[in-house]
N, C-alpha and C positions, 0 to 999 in steps of 0.2 A: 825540724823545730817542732817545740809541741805546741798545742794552740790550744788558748785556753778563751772560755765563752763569755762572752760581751753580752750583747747587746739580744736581737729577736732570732736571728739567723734562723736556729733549730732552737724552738719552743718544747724545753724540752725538760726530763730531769733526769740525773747519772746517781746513781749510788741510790737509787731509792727518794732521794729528797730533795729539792731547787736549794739550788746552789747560789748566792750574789756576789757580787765582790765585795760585799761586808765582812763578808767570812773569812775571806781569804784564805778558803780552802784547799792543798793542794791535791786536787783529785786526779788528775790528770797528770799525767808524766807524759813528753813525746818525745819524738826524736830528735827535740829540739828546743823550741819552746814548751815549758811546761805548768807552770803552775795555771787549773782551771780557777777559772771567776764562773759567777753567774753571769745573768743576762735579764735584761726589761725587756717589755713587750711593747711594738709598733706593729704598727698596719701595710710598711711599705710595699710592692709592688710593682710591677713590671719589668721589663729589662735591662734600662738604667745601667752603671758601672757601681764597680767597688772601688772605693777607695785602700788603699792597704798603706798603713804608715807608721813606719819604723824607726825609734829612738833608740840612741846611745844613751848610757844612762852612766855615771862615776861608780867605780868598781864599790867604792865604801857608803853610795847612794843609793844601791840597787833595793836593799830591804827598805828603809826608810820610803822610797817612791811607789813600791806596790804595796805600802802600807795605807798610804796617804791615800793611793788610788781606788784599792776598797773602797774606805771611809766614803769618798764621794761617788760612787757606782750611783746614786740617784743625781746627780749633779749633772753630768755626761749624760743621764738617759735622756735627762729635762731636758738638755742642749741639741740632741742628735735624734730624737725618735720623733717623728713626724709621718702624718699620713706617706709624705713620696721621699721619707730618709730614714736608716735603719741605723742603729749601733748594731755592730753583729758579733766580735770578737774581740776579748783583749790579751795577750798570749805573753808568758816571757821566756825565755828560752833553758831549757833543761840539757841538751845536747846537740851535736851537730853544728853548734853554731857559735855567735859571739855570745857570749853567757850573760852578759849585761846589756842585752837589745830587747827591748820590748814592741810589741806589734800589735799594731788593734784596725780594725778589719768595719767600714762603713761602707752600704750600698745608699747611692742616691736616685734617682729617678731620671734625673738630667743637672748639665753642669749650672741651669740657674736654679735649681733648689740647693746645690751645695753651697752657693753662694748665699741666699738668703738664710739657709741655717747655720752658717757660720759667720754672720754677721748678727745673727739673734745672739749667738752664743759668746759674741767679746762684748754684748751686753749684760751676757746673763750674772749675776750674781753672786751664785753659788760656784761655778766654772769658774768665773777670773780667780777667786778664794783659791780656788784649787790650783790654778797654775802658781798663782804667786809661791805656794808650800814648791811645786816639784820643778819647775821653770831651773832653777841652780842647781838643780842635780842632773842636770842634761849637757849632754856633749855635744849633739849633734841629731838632725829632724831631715827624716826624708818619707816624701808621699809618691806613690807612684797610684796610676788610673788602670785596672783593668775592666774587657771582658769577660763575660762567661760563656762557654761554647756550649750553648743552651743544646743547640741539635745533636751532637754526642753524643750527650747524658739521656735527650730524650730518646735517640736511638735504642739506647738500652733499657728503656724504660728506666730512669735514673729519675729522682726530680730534683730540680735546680735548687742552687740555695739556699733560696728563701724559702722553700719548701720542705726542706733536708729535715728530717725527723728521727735521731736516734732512738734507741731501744729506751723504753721508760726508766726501765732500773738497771744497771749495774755492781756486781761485785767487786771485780777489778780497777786498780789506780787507769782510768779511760785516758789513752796518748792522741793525738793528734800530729800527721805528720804532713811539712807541703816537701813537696817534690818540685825542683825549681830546674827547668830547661834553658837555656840561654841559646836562641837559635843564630845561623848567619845572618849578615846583611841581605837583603833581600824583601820584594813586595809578597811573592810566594810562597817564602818560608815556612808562614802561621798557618797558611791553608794547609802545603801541604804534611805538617808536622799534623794537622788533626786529621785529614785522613787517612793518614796513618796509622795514628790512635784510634781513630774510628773503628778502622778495620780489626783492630789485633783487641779491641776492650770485650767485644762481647766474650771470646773466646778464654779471657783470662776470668773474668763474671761468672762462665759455666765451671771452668774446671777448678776456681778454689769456691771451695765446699766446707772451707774450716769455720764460716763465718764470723769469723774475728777483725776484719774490714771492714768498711763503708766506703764509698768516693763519697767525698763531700758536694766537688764543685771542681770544675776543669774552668783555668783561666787563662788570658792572654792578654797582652799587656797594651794600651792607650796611649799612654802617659807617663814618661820616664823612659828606664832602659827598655827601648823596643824589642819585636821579636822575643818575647820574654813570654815561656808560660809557667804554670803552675796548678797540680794539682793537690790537692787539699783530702788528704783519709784521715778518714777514725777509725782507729784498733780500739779492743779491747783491752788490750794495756800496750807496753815495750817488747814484750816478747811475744805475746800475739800478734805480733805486727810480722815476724820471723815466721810463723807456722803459716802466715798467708804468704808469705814472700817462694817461700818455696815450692806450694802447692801451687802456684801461680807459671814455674818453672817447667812445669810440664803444658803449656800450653803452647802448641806451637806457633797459630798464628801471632797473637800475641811477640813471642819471640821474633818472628819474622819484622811486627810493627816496631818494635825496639832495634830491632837492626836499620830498619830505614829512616825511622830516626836519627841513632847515631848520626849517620852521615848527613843532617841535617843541623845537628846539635855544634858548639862551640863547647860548651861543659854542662854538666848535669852535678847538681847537690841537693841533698836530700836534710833537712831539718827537723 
């Protein structure tokens, strides 16, 4: 999926210029989700979870709902940016996946600020305006809670999330792609799928040298389908994403971490 920008996440600008979801620009192509939005600026902080929540949308609704959704890009910010809650992403899907699923990405601080900011928000004004337009163009609403495997990322000197900082400018239509794990039953699983990944990330980090990648943020799941992770990159476009894929190929360890994987994993999809 490609994933396209919401909310503070990565303060940031692609193609030279801030991007909102007024624009409705589609800068971003992934491998999956893709049309990019911009994003509003909050303050949020700490470790907290994200929220990730995925809509079906009517095949002949799709343009008409990320039209509407633009338009209200300040409506959403007003509703969701809060000193301990972030809008971070709102993404729709370009390949890989169901083509009319939209996805949009909030960190909160803890589950009683999610609650009070979404109970600010079925009062807020501009918000309700906005569901009533796109509420009929929906199929179907699912939220899932994850973490972020903050000691990984800082293993490798990565920074998390809300930290994540793309390059100022780009050339390229910039993809976003999450890599979605689906581990077995099990209390062990999640540990040990990361140190696994732990092990095998530095070595794929050194040896692709194309720098056409980013990790965004390594996650695992709360809330919802368990044992569930997900990593989160930024290419430089759709086929940039190919010349890291390969030079990554030659990393052994890495290789080895993907093996022991596997055998941890029930499926693996790539969006």
């Amino acid at each position: 999926l490609s994933l396209s920008d919401g909310g503070a996440l990565w303060s940031w600008r692609e193609g030279g210029e801030y991007r909102w979801l007024t624009e409705v620009v589609e800068m971003s192509r992934g491998l999956g989700m893709a049309r990019m939005f911009g994003r509003a600026m909050s303050t949020a902080k700490g470790p907290g979870f994200f929220e990730l929540r995925q809509y079906d949308i009517k095949p002949d609704q799709i343009k008409f709902y990320l039209s509407e959704t633009a338009k209200h890009e300040s409506d959403r910010a007003n509703a969701f940016n809060s000193p301990a809650s972030r809008f971070l992403g709102f993404w729709s899907t370009e390949i890989g996946g169901n083509l009319n699923r939209v996805h949009h990405l909030y960190h909160y601080s803890d589950y009683d600020t999610r609650d009070k900011i979404r109970a600010a928000a079925a009062a807020n004004e501009g918000w309700n305006a906005y569901l009533a337009k796109v509420k009929p163009a929906m199929v179907s609403q699912q939220s899932s809670a994850f973490i972020e495997a903050s000691s990984v990322l800082s293993a490798c000197s990565l920074p998390n999330a809300l930290d994540f900082k793309p390059p100022s400018e780009s050339p390229l239509k910039v993809a976003y792609e999450m890599r979605v794990y689906q581990l077995q039953l099990g209390y062990n699983r999640v540990p040990d799928f990361l140190k696994l990944y732990g092990k095998g990330l530095p070595d794929k980090l050194h040896v692709d040298q194309t720098g056409a990648s980013q990790l965004v943020t390594l996650l695992y799941s709360d809330s919802g389908p368990m044992n569930k992770v997900i990593e989160i990159w930024r290419h430089e476009s759709m086929q940039r994403s190919i010349d890291s894929r390969v030079a990554s190929r030659e990393a052994s360890k890495w290789k080895e971490a993907i093996a022991g994987i596997a055998q941890e994993a029930v499926s693996f999809e790539t969006w």
